[in-house]
Backbone as CSV, one residue per row, in Angstrom:
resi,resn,N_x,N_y,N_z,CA_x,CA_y,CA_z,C_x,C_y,C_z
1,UNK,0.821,-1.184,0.000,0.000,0.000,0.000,0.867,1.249,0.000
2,UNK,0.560,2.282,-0.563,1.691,3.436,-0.790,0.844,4.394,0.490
3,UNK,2.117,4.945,0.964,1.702,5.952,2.079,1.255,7.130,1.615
4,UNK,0.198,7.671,2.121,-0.304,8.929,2.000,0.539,9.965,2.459
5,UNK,0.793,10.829,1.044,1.737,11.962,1.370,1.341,13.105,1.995
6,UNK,1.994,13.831,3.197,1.715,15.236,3.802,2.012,16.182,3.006
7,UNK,1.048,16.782,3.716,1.077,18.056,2.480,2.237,19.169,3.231
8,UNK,2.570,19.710,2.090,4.187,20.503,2.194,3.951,22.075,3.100
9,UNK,2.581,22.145,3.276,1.865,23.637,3.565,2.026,23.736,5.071
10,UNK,2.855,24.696,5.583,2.835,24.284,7.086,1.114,24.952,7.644
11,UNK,0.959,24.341,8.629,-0.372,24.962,9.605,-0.730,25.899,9.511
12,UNK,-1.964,26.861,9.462,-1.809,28.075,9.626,-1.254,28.654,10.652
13,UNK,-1.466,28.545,11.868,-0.740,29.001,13.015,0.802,29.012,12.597
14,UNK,1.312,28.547,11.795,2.773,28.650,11.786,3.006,29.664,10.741
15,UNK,2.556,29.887,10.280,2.651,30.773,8.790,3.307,31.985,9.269
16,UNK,3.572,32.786,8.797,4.276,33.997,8.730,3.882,35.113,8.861
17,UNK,3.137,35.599,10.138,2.560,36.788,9.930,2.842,38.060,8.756
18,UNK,2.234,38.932,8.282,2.815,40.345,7.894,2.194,41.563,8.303
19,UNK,2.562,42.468,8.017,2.494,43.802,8.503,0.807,44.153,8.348
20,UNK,0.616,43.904,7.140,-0.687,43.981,6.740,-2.136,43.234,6.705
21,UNK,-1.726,42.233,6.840,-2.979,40.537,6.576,-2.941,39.940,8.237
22,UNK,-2.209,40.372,9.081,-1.550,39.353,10.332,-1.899,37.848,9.819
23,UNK,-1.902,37.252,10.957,-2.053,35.732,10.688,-2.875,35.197,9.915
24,UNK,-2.897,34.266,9.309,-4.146,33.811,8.393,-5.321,33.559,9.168
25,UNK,-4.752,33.089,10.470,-5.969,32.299,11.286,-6.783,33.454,11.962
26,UNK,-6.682,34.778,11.291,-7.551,36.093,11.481,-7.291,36.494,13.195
27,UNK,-6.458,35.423,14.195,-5.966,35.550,15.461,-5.107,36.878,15.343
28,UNK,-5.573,37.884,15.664,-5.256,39.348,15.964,-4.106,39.509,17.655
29,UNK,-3.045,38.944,16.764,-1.868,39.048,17.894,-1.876,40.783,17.600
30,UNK,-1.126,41.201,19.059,-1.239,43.009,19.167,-0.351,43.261,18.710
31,UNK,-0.306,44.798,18.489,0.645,45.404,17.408,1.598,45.657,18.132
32,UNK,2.883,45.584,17.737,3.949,45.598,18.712,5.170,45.877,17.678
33,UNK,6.105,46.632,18.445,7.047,47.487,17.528,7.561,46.813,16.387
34,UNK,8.020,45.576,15.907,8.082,45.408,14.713,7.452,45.399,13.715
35,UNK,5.849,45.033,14.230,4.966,44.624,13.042,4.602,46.496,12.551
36,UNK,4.615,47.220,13.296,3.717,48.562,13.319,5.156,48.709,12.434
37,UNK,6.582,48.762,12.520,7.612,49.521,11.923,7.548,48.780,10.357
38,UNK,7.386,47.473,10.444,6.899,46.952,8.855,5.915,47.397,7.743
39,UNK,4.956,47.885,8.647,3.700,48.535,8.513,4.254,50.273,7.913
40,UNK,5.064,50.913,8.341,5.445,52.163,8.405,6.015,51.786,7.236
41,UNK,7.349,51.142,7.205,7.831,50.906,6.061,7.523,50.630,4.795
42,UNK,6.310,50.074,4.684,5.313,49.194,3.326,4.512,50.559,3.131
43,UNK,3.917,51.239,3.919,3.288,52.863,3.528,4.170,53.654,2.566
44,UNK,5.742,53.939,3.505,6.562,54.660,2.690,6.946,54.218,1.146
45,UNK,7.300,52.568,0.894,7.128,52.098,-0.141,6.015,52.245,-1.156
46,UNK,4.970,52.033,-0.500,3.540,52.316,-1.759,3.884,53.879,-2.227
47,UNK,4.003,55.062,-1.042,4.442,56.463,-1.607,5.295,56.674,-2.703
48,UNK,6.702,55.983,-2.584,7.650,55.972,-3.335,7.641,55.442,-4.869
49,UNK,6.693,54.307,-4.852,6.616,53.869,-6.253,5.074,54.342,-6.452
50,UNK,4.406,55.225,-6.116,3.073,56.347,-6.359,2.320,55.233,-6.411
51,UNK,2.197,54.708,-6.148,1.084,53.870,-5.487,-0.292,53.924,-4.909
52,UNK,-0.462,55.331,-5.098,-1.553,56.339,-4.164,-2.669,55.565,-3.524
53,UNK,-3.592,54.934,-4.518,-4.913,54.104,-4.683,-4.554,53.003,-3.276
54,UNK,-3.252,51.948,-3.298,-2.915,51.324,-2.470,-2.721,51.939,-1.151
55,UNK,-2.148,53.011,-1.433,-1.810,54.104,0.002,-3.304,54.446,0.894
56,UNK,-4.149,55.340,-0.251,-5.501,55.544,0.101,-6.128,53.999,0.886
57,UNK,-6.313,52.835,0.670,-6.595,51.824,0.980,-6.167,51.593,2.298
58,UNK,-4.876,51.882,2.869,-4.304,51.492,3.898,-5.264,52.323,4.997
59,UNK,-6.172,53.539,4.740,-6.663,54.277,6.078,-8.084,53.606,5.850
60,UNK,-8.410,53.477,7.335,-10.019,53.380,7.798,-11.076,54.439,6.760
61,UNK,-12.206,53.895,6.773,-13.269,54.678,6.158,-13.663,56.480,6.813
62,UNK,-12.911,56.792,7.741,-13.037,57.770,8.680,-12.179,58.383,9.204
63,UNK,-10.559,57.642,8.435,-9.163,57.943,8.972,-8.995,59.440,8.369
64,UNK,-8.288,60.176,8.625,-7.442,61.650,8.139,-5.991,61.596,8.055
65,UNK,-5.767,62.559,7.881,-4.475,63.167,7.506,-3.674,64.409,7.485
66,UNK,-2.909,64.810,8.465,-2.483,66.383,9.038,-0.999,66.763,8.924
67,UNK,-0.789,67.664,8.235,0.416,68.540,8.549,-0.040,69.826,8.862
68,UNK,0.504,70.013,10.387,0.043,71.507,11.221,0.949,72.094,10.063
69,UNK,0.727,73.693,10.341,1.502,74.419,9.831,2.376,75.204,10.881
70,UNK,2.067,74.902,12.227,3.127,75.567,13.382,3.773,74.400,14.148
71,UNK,4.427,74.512,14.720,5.334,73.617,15.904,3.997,73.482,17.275
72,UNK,3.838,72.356,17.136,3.190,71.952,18.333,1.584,72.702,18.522
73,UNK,1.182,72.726,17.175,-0.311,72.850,16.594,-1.116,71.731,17.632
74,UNK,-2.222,72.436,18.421,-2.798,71.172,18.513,-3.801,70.559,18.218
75,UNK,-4.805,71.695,17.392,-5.967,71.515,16.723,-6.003,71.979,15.402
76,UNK,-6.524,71.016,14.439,-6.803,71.601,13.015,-7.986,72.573,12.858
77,UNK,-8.481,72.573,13.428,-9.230,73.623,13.236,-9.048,74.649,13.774
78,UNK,-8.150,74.944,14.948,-7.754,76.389,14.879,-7.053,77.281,14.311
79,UNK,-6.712,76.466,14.058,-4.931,77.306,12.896,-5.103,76.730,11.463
80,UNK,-4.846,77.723,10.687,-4.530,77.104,9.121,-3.496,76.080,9.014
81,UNK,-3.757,74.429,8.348,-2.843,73.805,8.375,-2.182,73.720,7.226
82,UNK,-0.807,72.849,6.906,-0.623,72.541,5.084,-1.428,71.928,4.475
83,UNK,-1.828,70.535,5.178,-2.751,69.679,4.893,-3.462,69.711,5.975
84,UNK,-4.865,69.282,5.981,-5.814,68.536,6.432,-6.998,67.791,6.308
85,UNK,-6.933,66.831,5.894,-7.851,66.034,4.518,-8.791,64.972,5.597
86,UNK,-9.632,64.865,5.364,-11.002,63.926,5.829,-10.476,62.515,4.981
87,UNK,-11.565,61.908,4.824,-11.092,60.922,3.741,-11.726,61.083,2.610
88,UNK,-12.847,61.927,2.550,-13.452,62.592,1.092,-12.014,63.031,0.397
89,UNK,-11.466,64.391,1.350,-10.348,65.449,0.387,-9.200,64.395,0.414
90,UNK,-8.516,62.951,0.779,-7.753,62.087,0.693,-8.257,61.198,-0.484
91,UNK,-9.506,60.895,-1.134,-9.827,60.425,-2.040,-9.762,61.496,-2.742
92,UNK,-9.535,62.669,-3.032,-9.785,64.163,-4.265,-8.340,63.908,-4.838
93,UNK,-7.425,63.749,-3.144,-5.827,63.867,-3.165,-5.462,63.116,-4.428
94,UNK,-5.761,61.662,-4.037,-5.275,61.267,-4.426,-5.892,60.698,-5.770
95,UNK,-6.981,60.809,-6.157,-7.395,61.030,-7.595,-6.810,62.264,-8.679
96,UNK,-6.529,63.461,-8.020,-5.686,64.389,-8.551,-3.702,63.672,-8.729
97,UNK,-3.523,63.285,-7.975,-2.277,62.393,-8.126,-2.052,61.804,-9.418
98,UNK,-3.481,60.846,-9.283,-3.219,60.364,-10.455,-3.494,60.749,-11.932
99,UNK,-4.216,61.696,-12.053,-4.503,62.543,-12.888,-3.168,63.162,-13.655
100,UNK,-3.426,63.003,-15.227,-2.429,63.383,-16.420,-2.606,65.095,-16.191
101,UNK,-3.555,65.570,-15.901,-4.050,67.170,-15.790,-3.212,67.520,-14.660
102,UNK,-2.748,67.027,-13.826,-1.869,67.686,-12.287,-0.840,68.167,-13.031
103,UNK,-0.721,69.474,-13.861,0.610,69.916,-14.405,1.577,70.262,-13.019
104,UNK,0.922,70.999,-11.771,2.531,70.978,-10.380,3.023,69.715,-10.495
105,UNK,2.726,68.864,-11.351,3.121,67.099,-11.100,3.993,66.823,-12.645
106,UNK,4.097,67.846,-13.432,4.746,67.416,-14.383,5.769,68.033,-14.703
107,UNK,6.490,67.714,-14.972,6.784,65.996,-14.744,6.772,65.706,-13.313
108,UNK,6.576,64.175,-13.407,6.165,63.530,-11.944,7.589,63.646,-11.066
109,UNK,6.779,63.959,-9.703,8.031,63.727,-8.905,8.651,62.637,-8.788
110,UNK,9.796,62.652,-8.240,10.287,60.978,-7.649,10.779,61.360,-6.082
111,UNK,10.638,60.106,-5.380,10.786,60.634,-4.009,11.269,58.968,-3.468
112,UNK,11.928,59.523,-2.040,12.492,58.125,-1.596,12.293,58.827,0.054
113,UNK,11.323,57.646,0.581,11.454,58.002,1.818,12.269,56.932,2.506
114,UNK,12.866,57.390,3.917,13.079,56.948,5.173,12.523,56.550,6.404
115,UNK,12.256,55.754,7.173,11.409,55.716,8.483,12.590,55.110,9.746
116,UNK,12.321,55.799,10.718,13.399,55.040,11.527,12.701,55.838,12.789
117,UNK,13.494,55.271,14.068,13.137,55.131,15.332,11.411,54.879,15.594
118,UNK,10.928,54.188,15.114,9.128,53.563,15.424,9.342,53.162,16.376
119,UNK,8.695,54.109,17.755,7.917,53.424,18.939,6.759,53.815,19.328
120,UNK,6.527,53.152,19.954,4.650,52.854,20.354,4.756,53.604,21.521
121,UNK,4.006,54.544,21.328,3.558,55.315,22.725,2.469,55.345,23.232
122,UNK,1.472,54.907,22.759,0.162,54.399,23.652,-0.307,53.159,23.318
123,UNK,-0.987,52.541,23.755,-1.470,50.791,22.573,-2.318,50.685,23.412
124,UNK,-3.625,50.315,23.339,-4.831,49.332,24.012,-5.612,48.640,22.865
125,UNK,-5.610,47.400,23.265,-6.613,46.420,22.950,-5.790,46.639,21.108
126,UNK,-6.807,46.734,20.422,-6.273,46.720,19.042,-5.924,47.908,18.399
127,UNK,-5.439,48.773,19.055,-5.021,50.074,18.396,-3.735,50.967,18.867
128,UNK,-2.839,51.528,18.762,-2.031,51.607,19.178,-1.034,52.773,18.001
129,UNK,-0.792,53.853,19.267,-0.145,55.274,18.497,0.892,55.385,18.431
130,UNK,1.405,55.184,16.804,3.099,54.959,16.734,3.732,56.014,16.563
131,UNK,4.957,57.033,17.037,5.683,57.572,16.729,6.656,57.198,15.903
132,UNK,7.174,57.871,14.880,8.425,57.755,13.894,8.839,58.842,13.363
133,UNK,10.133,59.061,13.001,10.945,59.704,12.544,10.836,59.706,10.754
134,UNK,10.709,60.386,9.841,11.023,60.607,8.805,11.660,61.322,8.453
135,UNK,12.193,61.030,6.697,13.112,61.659,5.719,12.533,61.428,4.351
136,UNK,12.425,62.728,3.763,11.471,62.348,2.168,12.254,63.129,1.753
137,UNK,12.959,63.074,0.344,14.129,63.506,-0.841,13.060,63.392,-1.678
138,UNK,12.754,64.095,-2.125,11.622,64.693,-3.951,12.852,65.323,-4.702
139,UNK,12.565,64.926,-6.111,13.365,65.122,-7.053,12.519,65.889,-7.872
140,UNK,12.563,66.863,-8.278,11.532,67.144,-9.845,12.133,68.740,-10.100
141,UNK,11.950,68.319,-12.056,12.637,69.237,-12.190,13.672,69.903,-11.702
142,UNK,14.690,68.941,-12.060,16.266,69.578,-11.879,16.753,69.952,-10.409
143,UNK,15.579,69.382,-9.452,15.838,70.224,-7.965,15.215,69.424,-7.307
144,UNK,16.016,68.989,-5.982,15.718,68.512,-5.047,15.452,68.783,-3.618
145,UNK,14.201,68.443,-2.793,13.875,69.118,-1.687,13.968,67.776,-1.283
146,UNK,14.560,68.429,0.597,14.436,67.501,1.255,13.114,67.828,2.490
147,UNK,12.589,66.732,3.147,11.408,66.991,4.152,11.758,65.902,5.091
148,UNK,11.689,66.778,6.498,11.690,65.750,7.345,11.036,66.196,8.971
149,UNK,10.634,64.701,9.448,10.344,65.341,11.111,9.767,64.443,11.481
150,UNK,8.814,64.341,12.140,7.953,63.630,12.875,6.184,63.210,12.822
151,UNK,6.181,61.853,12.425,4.985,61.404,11.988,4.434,60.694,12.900
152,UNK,3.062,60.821,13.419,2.176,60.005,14.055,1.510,59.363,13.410
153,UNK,0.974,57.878,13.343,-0.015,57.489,13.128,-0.723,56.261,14.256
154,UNK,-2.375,56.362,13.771,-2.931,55.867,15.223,-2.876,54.941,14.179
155,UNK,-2.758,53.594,14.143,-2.779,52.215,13.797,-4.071,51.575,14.393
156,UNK,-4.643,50.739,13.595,-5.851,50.042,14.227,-6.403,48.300,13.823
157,UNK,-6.406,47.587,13.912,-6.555,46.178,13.169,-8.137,46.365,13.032
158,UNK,-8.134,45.712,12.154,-9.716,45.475,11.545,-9.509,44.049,10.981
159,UNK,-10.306,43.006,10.758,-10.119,41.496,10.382,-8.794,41.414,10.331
160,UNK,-8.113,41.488,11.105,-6.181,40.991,11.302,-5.247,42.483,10.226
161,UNK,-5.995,42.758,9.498,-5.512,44.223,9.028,-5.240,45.229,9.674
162,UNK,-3.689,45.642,9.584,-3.669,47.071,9.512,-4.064,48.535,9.293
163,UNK,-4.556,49.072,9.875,-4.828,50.382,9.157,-4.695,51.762,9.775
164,UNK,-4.607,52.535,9.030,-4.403,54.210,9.388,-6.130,54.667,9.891
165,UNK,-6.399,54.798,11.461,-6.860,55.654,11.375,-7.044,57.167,11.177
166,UNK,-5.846,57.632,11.773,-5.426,58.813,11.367,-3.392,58.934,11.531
167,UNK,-3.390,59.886,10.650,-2.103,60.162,10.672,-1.686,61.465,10.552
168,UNK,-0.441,62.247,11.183,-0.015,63.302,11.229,1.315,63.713,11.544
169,UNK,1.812,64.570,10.506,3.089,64.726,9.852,3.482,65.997,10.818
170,UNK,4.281,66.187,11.586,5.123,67.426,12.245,6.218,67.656,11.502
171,UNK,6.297,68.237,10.434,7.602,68.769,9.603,8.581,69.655,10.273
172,UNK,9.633,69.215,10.382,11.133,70.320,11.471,10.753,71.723,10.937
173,UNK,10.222,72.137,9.423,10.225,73.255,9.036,8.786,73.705,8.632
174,UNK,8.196,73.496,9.836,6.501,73.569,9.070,6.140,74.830,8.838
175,UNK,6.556,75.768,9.548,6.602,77.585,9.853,7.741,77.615,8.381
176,UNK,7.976,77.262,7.731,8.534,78.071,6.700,8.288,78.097,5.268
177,UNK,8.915,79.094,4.477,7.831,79.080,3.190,8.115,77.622,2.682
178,UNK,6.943,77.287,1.913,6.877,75.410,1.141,6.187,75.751,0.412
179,UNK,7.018,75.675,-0.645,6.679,75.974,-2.246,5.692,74.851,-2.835
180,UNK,4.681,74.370,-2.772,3.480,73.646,-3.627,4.209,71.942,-3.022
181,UNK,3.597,72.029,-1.694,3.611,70.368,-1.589,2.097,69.661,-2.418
182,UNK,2.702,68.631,-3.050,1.969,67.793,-3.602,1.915,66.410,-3.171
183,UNK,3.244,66.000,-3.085,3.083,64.381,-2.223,3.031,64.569,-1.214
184,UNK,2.595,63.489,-0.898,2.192,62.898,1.031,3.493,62.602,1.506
185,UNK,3.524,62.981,3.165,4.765,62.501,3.531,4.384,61.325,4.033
């Protein structure tokens, strides 16, 4: 009699979590500094290769998006910000992105971000507010700007998924003139 062969697929429980899907077995292990810094990292990637549509995807149905325009802003609605987008004006964003008509976009930028020091400064139950450090280099037209500072985002699991409920960009130079930002940091 020939033996019945095992199958080569390990368990789900053994599988490989990722940043984005967690476990297959939909078991919502908590977010904890590597998975959230994988998570940071795979955002900056979708940015970099304009990815927008995928980017847009990564926030909750209700998530936002903020760059104060002062040092230690603490409400968008009191102060004029650079950005401050709902997820309506984050779907406009980023339909204008992709849009051949965005001439501030033409030619398209190119950009390479950085993420480094991700730690978790608050976390309960399935949600949890990551601090990180950024660096964004935009190239366009013959000239290069650099952007950098400090990004929050509140992280949240939904069916073992990742997601942005909200996020917010503290730029080192937010008080100074910024000639037509167009990409997201």
């Amino acid at each position: 009699m020939a033996k019945k062969q095992k199958s080569r697929t390990a368990p789900p429980s053994r599988r490989r979590a990722t940043p984005l899907r967690g476990r297959p077995s939909r078991a919502e292990a908590p977010l904890d500094q590597h998975r959230c810094m994988l998570f940071l990292e795979h955002e900056a990637r979708l940015l970099d290769e304009a990815k927008f549509d995928d980017w847009l995807a990564l926030f909750t149905a209700d998530g936002w998006y903020w760059v104060p325009s002062e040092s230690g802003q603490a409400n968008p609605h009191h102060t004029v910000s650079l950005i401050y987008d709902d997820r309506r004006l984050l779907e406009t964003r980023v339909r204008r992105l992709a849009s051949p008509r965005m001439y501030s976009q033409e030619p398209r930028s190119r950009t390479s971000r950085v993420v480094a020091n991700v730690t978790i400064e608050e976390a309960e139950g399935r949600a949890a507010t990551v601090r990180s450090k950024f660096l964004m280099i935009e190239y366009r037209r013959e000239q290069q700007r650099l952007f950098a500072g400090t990004a929050w985002h509140r992280l949240v699991q939904i069916d073992g998924a990742v997601r942005i409920a909200w996020k917010r960009v503290d730029l080192v130079n937010c008080d100074a003139p910024l000639d037509g930002i167009t990409q997201p940091f």
